[in-house]
C-alpha positions in Angstrom: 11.5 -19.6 32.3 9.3 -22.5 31.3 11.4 -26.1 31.2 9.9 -27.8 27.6 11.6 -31.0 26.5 12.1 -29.9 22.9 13.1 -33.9 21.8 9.1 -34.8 22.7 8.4 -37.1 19.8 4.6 -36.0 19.9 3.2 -34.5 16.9 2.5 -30.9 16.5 -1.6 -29.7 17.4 -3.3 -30.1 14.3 -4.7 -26.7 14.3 -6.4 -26.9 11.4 -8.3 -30.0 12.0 -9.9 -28.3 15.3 -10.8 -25.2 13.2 -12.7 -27.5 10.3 -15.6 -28.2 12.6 -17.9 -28.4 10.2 -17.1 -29.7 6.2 -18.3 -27.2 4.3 -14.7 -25.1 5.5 -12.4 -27.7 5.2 -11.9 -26.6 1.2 -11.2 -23.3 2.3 -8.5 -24.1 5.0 -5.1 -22.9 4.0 -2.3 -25.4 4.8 1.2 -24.5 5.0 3.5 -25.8 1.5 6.6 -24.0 2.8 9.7 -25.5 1.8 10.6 -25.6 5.8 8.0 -26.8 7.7 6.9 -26.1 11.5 8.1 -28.6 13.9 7.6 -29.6 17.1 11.6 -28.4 18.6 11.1 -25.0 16.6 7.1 -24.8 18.5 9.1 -25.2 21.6 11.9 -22.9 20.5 9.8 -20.2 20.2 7.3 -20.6 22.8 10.8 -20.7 25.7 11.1 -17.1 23.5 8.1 -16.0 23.8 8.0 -16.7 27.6 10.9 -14.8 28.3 10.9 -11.8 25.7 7.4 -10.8 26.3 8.0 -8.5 29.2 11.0 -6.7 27.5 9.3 -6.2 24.0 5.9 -5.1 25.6 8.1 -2.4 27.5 10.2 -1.4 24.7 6.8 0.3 23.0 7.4 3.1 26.1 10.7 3.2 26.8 12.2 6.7 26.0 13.3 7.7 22.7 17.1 7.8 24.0 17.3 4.4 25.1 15.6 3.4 21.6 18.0 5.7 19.3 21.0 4.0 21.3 19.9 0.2 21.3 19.2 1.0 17.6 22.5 2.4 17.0 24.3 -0.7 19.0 22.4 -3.3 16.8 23.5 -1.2 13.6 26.9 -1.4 14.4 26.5 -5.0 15.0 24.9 -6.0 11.4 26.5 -3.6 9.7 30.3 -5.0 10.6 28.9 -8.5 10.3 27.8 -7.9 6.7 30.9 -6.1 5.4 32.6 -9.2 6.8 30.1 -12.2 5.3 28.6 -11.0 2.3 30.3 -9.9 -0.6 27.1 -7.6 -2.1 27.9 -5.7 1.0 31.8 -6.2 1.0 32.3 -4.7 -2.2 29.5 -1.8 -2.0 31.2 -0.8 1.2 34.7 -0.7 0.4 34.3 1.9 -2.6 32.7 4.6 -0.2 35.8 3.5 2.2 34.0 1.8 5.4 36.0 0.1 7.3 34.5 -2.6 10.4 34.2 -0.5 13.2 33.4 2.9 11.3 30.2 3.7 12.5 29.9 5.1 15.7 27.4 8.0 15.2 24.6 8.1 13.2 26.2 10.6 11.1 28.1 7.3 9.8 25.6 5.4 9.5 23.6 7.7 7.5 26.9 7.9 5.2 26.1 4.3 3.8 24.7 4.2 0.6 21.2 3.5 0.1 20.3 0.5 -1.6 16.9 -1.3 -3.5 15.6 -4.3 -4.9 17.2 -4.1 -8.6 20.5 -2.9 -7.1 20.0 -6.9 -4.5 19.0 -8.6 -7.7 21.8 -7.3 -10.0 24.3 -7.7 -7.6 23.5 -11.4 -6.8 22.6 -11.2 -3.5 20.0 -13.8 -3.0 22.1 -16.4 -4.4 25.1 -15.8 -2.1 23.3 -15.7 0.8 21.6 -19.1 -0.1 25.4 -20.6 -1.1 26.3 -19.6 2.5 23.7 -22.4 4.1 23.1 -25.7 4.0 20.5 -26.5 1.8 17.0 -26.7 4.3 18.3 -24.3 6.7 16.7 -21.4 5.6 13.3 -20.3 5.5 12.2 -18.7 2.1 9.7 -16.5 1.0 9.0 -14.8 -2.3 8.2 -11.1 -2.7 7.5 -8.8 -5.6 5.4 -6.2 -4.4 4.4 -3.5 -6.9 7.6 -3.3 -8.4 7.4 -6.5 -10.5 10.9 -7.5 -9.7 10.8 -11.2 -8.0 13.5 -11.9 -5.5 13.7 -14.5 -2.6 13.6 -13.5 0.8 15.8 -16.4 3.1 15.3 -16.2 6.4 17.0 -18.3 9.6 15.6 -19.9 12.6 16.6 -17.0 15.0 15.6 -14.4 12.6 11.9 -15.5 11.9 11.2 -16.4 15.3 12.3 -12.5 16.3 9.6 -11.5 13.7 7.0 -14.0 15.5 8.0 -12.5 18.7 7.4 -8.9 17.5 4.4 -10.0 15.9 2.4 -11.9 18.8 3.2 -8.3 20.8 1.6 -6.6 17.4 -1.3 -9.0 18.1 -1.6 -7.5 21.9 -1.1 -4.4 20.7 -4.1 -4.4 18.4 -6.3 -5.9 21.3 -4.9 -3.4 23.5 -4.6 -6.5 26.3 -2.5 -9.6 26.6 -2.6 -12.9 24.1 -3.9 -15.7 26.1 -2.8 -19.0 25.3 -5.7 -20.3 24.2 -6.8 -17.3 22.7 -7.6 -18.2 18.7 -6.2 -15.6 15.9 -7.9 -16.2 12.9 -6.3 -15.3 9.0 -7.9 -14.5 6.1 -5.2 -14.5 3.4 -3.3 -16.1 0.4 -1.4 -18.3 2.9 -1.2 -20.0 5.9 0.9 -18.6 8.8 4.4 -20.1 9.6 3.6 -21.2 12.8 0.2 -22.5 13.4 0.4 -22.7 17.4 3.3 -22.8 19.9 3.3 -26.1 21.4 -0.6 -26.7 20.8 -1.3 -22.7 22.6 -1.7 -19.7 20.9 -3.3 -21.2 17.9 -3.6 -19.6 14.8 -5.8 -20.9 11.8 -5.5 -19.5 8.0 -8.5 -19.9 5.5 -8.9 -18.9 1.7 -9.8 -15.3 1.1 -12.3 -16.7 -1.4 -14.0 -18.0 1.3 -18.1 -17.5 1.0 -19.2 -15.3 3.4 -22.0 -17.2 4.8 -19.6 -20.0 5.3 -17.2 -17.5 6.7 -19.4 -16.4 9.5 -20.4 -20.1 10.7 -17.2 -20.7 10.7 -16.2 -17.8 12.9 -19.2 -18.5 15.0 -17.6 -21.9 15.8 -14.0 -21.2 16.5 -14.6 -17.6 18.3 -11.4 -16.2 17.5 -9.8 -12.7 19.5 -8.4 -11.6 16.9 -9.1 -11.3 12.8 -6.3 -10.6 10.4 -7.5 -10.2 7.0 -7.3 -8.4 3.9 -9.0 -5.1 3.6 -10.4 -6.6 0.2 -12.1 -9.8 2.0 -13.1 -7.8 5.2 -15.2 -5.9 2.8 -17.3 -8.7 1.8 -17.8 -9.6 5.5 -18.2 -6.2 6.3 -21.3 -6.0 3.7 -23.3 -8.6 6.3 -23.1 -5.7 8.9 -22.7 -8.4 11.6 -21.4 -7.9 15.2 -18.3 -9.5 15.4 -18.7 -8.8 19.0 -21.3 -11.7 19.0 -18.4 -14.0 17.9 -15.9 -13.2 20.5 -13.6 -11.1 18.1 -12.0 -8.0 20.0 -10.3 -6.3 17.2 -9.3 -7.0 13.4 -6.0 -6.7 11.7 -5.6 -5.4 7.9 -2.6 -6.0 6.1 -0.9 -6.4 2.7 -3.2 -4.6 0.5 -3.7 -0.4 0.6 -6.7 0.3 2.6 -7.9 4.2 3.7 -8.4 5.5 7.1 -12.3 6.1 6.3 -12.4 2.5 5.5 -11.5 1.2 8.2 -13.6 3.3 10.4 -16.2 2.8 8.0 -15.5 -1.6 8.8 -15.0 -0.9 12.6 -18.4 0.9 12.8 -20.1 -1.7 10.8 -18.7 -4.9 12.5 -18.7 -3.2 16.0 -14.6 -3.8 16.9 -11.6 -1.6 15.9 -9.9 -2.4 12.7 -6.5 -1.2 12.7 -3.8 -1.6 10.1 -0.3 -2.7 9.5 2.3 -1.8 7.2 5.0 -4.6 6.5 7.1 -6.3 3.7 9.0 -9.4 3.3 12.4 -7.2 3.4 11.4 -5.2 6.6 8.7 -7.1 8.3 6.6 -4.8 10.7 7.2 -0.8 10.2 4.2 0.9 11.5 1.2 -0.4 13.1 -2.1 1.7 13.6 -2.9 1.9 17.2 -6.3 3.0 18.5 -5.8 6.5 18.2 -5.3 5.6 14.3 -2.0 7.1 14.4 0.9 4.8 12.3 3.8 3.9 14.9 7.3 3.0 13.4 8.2 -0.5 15.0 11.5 1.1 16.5 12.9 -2.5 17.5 11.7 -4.4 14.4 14.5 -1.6 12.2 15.8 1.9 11.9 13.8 3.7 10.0 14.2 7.4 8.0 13.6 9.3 5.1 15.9 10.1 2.6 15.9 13.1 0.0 12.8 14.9 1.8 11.7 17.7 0.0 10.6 21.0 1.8 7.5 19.3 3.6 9.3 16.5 4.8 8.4 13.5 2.4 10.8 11.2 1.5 11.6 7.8 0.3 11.1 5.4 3.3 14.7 3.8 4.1 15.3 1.2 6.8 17.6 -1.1 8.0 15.7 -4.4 9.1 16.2 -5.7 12.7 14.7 -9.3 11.6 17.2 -10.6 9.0 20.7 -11.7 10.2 20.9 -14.1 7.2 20.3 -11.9 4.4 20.3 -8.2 6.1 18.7 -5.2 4.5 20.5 -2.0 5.2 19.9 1.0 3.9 17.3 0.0 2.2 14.7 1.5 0.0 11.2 -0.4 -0.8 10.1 2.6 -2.9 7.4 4.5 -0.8 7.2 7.6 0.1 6.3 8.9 3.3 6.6 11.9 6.1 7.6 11.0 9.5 7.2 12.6 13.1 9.2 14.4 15.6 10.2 12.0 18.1 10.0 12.9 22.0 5.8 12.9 22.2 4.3 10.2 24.2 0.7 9.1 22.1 -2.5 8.9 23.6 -2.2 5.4 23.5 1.0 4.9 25.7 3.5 4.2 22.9 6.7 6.6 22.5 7.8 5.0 18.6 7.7 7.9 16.3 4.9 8.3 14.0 4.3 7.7 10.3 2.6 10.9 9.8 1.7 10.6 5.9 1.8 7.6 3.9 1.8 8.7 0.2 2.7 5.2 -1.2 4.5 3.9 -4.4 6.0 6.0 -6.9 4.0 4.4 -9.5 0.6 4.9 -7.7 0.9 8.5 -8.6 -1.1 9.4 -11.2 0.7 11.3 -14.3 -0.2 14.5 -14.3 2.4 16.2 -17.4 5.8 17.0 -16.0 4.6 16.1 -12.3 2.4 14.2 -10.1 -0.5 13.8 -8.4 -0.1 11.4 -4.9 -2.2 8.6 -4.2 -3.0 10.3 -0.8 -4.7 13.1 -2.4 -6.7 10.4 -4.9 -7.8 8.3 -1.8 -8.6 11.2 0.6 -11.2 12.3 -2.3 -12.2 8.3 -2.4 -12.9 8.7 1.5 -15.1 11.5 0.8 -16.6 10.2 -1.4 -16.8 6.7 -2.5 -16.6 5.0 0.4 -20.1 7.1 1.5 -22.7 4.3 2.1 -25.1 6.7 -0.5 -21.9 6.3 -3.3 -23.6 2.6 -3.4 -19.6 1.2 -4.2 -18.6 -2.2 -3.2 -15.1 -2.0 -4.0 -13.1 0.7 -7.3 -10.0 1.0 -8.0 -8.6 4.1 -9.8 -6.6 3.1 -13.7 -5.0 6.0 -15.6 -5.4 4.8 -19.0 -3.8 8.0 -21.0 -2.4 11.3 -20.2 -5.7 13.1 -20.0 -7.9 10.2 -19.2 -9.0 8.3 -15.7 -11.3 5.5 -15.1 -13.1 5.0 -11.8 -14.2 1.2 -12.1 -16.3 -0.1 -9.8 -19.0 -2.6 -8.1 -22.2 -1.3 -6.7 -23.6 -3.0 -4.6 -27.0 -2.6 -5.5 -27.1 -3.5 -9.3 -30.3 -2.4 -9.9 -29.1 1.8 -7.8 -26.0 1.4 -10.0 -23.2 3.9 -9.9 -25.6 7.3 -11.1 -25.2 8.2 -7.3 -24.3 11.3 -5.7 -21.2 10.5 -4.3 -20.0 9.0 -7.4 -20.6 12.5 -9.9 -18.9 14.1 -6.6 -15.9 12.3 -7.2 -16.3 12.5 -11.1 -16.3 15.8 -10.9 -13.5 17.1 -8.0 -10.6 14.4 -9.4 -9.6 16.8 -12.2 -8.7 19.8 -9.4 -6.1 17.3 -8.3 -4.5 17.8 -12.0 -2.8 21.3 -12.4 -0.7 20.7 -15.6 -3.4 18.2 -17.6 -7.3 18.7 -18.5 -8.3 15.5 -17.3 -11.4 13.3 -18.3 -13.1 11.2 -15.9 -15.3 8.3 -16.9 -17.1 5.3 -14.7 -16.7 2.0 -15.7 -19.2 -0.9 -13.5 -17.1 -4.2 -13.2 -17.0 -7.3 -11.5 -13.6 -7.9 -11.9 -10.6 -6.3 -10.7 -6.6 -6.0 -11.4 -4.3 -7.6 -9.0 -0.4 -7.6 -8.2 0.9 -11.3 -9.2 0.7 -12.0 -5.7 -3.0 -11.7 -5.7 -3.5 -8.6 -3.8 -6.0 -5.9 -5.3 -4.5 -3.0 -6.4 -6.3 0.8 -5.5 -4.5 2.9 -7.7 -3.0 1.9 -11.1 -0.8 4.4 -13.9 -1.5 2.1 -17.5 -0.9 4.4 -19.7 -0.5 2.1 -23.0 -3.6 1.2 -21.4 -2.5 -2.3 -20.8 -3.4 -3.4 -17.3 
């Protein structure tokens, strides 16, 4: 175990400052404004963490799926008497199905809990007790909306977010399919900048704008070499559109998060840029709950929470519930973010070495499905037919995104990329013409709209697949 004086008065690396090597990026750098900031003790904090949790979380990704299920079940137990006992959201929910601390000792009981969401967290106050519980400037904060619309503060404490950055750095390895080196650079290309910049001046990790230029992008890239890109599939596009080698820059592999992105996109990016792209699929409540590894299979993060799905109909899907590992502050348990998915068997090793079950269908949000009468039609089945068709090189798309404007009308907008092809392409009419099989109750119109300009979530984040049906977007 390393020996770091965590009361060093020296100032943190200035991460930043060694990334802006040349001026025209320094507008584009993204500097943290969180109401906590990094400091040098909490650097060294987490890098003593780091140091000696590596070994164990790298080996948890193998380790059988009976010693998983029962260090699962021992944490459950854990939270779940501690938030009977601190929090009264949980104290009173609790007590009217009859728990009592020490209840659960199979996950029979723990499956008895009720199942919770956002609107049930907001109503009942929760945010605000948890923040009366601290002193003010202990917590960490961040604010999440997602697709729901529903704004509510995430608070976080010191041990907490640094078991997330531990997690995440083994993510990181994970996705480059070898250890994080020190000096290794990860690079982001997002709304904002990550929480901790380096760990004691190692590991450093530079943010910039995703409204970045490309050209400036790429020199910038060229300069700092990063291992590793995270990104948004939305501004990986534009980069992807230059067909470099990101080979040539010292990138191994490239990480998409926070925004929906399709399988035959990313293949379609790694191909193009000459490095694996590989997903993620995270929120503010549950932090990491599947990564893509390189067999582009979607691994539950068994020791970031427990994770199930609740009310599955006869082929298995079911709204995604979990119980975060990440939050002892403000826990989430039993929690549903509102998508619906299909998961594994457990017991099969991957390809890829990992034993976490897998995510075996990710159908989204309930309000990605498009109306079709008395039922729906998931936004799988949409994007599978956009992987067939639009993201084909000949479709001459950009980027689209899918509105349902009325009950019997869709609009495909899109950017071509060559203005002057436009969207009369092959693919396109393909996928004109197959979307209304997907409708078995409505006669559905299909119509093209060419656009430069896309709707967003609040947060900023582009939206695939939107129901409008007043047509208001």
């Amino acid at each position: 175990m390393s020996t770091i004086n965590i009361t060093e008065t020296a100032p943190i690396r200035n991460v930043e400052a060694d990334a802006a090597r040349s001026e025209e990026i320094e507008p584009f750098i993204r500097y943290s404004q969180r109401k906590k900031a990094e400091s040098r003790p909490a650097q060294a904090r987490l890098r003593r963490r780091w140091d000696f949790e590596k070994r164990h979380v790298r080996r948890a990704v193998w380790q059988l799926e009976q010693e998983t299920d029962r260090a699962q079940l021992l944490r459950i137990r854990e939270l779940v008497d501690r938030a009977f006992v601190s929090h009264r959201f949980y104290r009173d929910l609790y007590a009217s199905v009859g728990y009592e601390p020490g209840a659960i000792v199979t996950w029979d009981d723990y499956e008895a809990l009720p199942v919770i969401n956002k609107r049930a967290l907001i109503d009942g106050g929760f945010g605000e007790d948890v923040e009366a519980m601290y002193p003010a400037g202990m917590l960490h904060s961040a604010r999440t909306s997602g697709s729901s619309g529903l704004n509510m503060t995430i608070y976080q404490d010191d041990a907490s977010v640094e078991y997330r950055h531990v997690l995440y750095m083994r993510h990181c390895e994970l996705m480059l399919r070898d250890t994080l080196q020190p000096t290794d650079w990860r690079y982001g290309i997002y709304f904002v900048a990550e929480r901790y910049t380096s760990l004691l001046g190692d590991y450093p990790f530079v943010t910039v704008s995703q409204d970045v230029p490309v050209d400036i992008l790429i020199r910038n890239l060229a300069e700092v070499r990063p291992r590793l890109v995270l990104t948004l599939p939305s501004a990986l596009q534009r980069l992807a559109e230059t067909r470099i080698d990101l080979q040539e820059f010292g990138v191994q592999a490239v990480g998409t998060n926070s925004e929906r992105s399709t399988k035959e996109e990313r293949l379609h990016y790694s191909d193009t840029l000459g490095v694996p792209v590989l997903d993620e699929y995270s929120s503010e409540e549950m932090s990491l709950i599947a990564y893509e590894c390189g067999e582009r299979r979607y691994h539950l993060v068994e020791d970031s929470g427990r994770f199930d799905v609740h009310g599955a109909d006869e082929e298995g899907y079911g709204h995604l519930v979990g119980t975060s590992f990440g939050n002892a502050s403000m826990p989430f348990i039993r929690y549903d973010q509102g998508d619906v998915v299909q998961i594994g068997q457990a017991g099969s090793q991957c390809p890829c070495g990992s034993r976490f079950r897998v995510l075996t269908s990710f159908r989204g949000r309930e309000d990605e499905a498009l109306a079709d009468g008395q039922g729906t039609v998931a936004a799988d089945a949409v994007l599978g037919l956009c992987d067939a068709t639009l993201v084909d090189a000949e479709a001459n798309v950009l980027q689209y995104q899918i509105v349902q404007t009325a009950r019997d009308r869709v609009v495909l907008r899109a950017q071509p990329i060559d203005r002057a092809l436009g969207l009369e392409t092959r693919p396109v009419r393909k996928f004109v013409a197959t979307l209304p099989s997907l409708f078995e109750n409505v006669r559905m119109n299909v119509t093209v709209e060419q656009t430069d300009d896309f709707d967003r979530f609040a947060s900023g984040k582009r939206r695939l697949i939107i129901v409008a049906m007043d047509g208001a977007r």
